[in-house]
C-alpha positions as CSV (number, residue, x, y, z in Angstrom):
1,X,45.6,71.7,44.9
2,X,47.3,68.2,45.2
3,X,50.0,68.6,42.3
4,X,49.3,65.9,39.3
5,X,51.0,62.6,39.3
6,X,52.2,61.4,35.9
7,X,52.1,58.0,35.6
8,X,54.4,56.8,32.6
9,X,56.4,58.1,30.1
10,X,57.1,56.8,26.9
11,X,59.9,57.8,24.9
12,X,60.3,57.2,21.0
13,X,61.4,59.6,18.1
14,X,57.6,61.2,18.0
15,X,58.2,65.5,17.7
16,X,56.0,66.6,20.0
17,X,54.6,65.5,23.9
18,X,50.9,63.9,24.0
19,X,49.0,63.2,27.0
20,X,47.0,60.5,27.5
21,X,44.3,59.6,30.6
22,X,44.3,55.5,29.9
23,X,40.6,54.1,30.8
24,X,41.9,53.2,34.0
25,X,42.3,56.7,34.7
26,X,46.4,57.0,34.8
27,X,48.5,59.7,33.0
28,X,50.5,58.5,30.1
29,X,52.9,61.0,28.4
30,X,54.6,60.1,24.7
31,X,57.6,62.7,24.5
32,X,60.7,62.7,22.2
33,X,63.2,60.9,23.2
34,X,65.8,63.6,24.9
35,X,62.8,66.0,26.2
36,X,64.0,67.1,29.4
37,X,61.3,66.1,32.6
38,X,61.3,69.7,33.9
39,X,59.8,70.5,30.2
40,X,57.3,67.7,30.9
41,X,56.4,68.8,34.4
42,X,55.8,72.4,33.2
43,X,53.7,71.3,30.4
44,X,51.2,69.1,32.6
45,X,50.7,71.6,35.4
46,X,49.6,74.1,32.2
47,X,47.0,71.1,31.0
48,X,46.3,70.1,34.7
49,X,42.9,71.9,34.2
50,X,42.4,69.4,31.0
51,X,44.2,66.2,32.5
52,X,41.9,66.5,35.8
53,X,38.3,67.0,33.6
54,X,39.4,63.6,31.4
55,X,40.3,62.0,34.9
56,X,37.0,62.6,36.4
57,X,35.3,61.5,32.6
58,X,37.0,58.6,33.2
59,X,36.2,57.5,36.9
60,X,32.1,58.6,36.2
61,X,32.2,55.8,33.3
62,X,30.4,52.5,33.7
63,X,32.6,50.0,35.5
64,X,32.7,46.0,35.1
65,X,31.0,43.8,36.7
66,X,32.3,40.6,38.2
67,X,31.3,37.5,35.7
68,X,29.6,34.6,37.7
69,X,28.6,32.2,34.4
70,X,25.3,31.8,36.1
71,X,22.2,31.3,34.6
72,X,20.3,34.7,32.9
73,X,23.7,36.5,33.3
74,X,24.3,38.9,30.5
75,X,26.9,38.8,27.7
76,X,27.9,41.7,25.1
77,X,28.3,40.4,21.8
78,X,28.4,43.4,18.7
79,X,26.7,45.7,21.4
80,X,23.8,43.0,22.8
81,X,23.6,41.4,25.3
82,X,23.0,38.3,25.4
83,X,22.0,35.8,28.2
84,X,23.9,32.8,29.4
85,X,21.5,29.8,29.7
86,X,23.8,26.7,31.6
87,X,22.2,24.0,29.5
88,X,22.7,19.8,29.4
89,X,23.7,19.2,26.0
90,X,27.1,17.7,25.8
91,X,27.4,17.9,22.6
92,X,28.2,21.5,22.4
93,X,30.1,23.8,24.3
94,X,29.1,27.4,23.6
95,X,26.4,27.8,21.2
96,X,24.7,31.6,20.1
97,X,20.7,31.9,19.2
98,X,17.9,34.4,19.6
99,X,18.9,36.1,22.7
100,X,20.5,33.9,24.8
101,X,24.1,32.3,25.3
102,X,24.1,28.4,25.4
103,X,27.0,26.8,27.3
104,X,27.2,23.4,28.3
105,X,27.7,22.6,32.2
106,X,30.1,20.4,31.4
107,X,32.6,22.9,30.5
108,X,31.4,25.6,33.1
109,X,34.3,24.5,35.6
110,X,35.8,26.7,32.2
111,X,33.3,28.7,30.8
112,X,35.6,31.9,31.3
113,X,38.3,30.2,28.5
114,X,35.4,28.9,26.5
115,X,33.7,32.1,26.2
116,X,36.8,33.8,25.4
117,X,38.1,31.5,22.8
118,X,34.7,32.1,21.7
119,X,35.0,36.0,21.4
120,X,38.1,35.2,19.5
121,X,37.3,33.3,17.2
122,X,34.2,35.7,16.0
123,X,36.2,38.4,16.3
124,X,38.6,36.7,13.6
125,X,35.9,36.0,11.7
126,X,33.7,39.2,11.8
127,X,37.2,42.0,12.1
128,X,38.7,40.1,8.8
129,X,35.5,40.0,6.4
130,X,35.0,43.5,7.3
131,X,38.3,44.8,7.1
132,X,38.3,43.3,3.0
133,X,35.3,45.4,3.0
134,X,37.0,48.8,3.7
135,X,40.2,48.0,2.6
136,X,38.1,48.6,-0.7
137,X,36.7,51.9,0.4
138,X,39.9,53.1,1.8
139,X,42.5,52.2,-1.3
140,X,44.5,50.5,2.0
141,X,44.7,46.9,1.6
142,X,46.2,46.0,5.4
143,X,49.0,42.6,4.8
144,X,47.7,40.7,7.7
145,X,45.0,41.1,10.1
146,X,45.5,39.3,13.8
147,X,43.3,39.3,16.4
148,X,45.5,39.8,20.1
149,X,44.9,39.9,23.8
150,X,45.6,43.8,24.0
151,X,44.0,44.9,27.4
152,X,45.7,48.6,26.9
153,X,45.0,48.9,23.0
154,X,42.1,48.4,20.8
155,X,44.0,48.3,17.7
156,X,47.0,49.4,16.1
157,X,48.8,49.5,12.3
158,X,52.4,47.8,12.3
159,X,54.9,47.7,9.7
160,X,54.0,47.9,5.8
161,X,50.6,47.2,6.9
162,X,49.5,44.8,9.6
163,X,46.6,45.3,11.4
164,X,45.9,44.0,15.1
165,X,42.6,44.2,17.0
166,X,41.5,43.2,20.6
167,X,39.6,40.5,20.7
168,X,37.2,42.6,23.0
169,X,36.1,44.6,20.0
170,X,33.8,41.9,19.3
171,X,31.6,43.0,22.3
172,X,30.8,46.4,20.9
173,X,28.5,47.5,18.2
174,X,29.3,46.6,14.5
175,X,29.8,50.1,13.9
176,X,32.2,50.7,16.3
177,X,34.2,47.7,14.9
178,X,33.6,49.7,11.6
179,X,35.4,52.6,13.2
180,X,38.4,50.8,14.4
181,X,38.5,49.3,11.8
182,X,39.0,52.4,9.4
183,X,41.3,53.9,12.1
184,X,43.9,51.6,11.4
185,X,43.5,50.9,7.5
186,X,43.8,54.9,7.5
187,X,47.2,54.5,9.4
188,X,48.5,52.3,6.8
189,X,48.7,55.2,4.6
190,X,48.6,58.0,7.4
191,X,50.8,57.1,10.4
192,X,50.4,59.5,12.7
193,X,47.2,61.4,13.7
194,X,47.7,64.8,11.5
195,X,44.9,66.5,10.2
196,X,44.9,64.9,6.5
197,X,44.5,61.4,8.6
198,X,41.1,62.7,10.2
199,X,40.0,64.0,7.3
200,X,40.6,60.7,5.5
201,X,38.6,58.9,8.2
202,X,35.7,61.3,8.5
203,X,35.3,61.1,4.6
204,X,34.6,57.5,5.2
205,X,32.9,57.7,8.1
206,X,31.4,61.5,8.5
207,X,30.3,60.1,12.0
208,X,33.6,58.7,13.6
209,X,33.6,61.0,16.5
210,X,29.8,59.4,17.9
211,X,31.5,56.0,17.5
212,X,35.1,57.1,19.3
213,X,32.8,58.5,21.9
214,X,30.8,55.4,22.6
215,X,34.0,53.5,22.9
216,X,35.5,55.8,25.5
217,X,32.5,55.9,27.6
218,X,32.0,52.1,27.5
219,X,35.2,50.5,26.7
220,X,35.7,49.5,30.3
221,X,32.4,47.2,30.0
222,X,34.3,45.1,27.0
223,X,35.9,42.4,29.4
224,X,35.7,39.5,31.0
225,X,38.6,40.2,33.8
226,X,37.5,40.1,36.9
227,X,37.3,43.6,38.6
């Protein structure tokens, strides 16, 4: 059997190694920082068995599709979609009712910035009033909360506090959002991923593993890159 590649690896001052299959199916290892490669090596060919079933999750997942900004194309916004009617008001540019997605014609020669500005801008919006939300649930009150272009991360917890969150997270279900969300208030107080930090996030949400599930099965579908 063809002997695994491994991809990346990421060195910090973390104790142990972790493995990681990225959504685009690559192998990401996070070792300490003098852990020797031949110790790396060994330890993937033991979890090759692991690292090839997560590979092969990965590659059956739904992939994107190429956006045209035609009329009736579909649109995911908080896990609808939503479809994009080209339309000859000029005095809008992108406008959300019912179920459809108005966007002038006079800004289609840009409707891929417009959209995403868009998706930013309720993502600012929607993220911030619900991270106050569980900020009081959690006792973690984040210091800032910043919306990015992350295409590798969905979210992570900086220093004393500040919160980050792909704009793409506006695409999926509120209650995914909620889920991120919690994630990285938890971190605040939790940084790494131990055992009390799970059991802080499950208190709060006694269904996180559903919602980390639908996000690794259709995370790949929250874009508007072209494939």
């Amino acid at each position: 059997m063809e002997k695994i590649k491994i991809d990346k690896i990421v060195r910090s001052n973390r104790k142990t190694v972790g493995l990681i299959v990225t959504q685009d199916a690559t192998l990401v290892v996070r070792a300490p920082v003098f852990t020797p490669v031949e110790h790396i090596e060994r330890l993937v060919s033991k979890k090759s068995p692991w690292i090839r079933r997560k590979i092969a999750e990965v590659l059956k997942r739904p992939k994107p599709i190429t956006k045209e900004f035609v009329d009736g194309e579909g649109f995911l916004y908080l896990g609808k979609f939503y479809e994009l009617h080209i339309v000859d008001d000029a005095s809008l540019m992108i406008r959300l009712r019912d179920d459809r997605l108005d966007i002038s014609k006079n800004v289609l020669p840009h409707a891929r910035q417009v959209i995403a500005q868009w998706y930013k801008e309720e993502a600012l919006r929607i993220i911030r009033e619900r991270c106050v939300w569980y900020a009081k649930i959690t006792g973690y009150k984040p210091i800032s909360v910043k919306i990015t272009n992350a295409q590798k991360r969905w979210g992570s917890c900086g220093p004393r506090g500040t919160l980050n969150f792909s704009w793409r997270l506006i695409m999926a279900p509120v209650e995914v959002i909620d889920y991120l969300i919690v994630h990285e208030l938890v971190h605040i107080g939790q940084p790494d991923h131990s055992k009390l930090f799970w059991a802080k996030v499950k208190s709060i949400l006694p269904d996180y593993k559903k919602r980390e599930k639908w996000l690794k099965q259709n995370g790949g579908l929250l874009t508007l890159m072209r494939s």
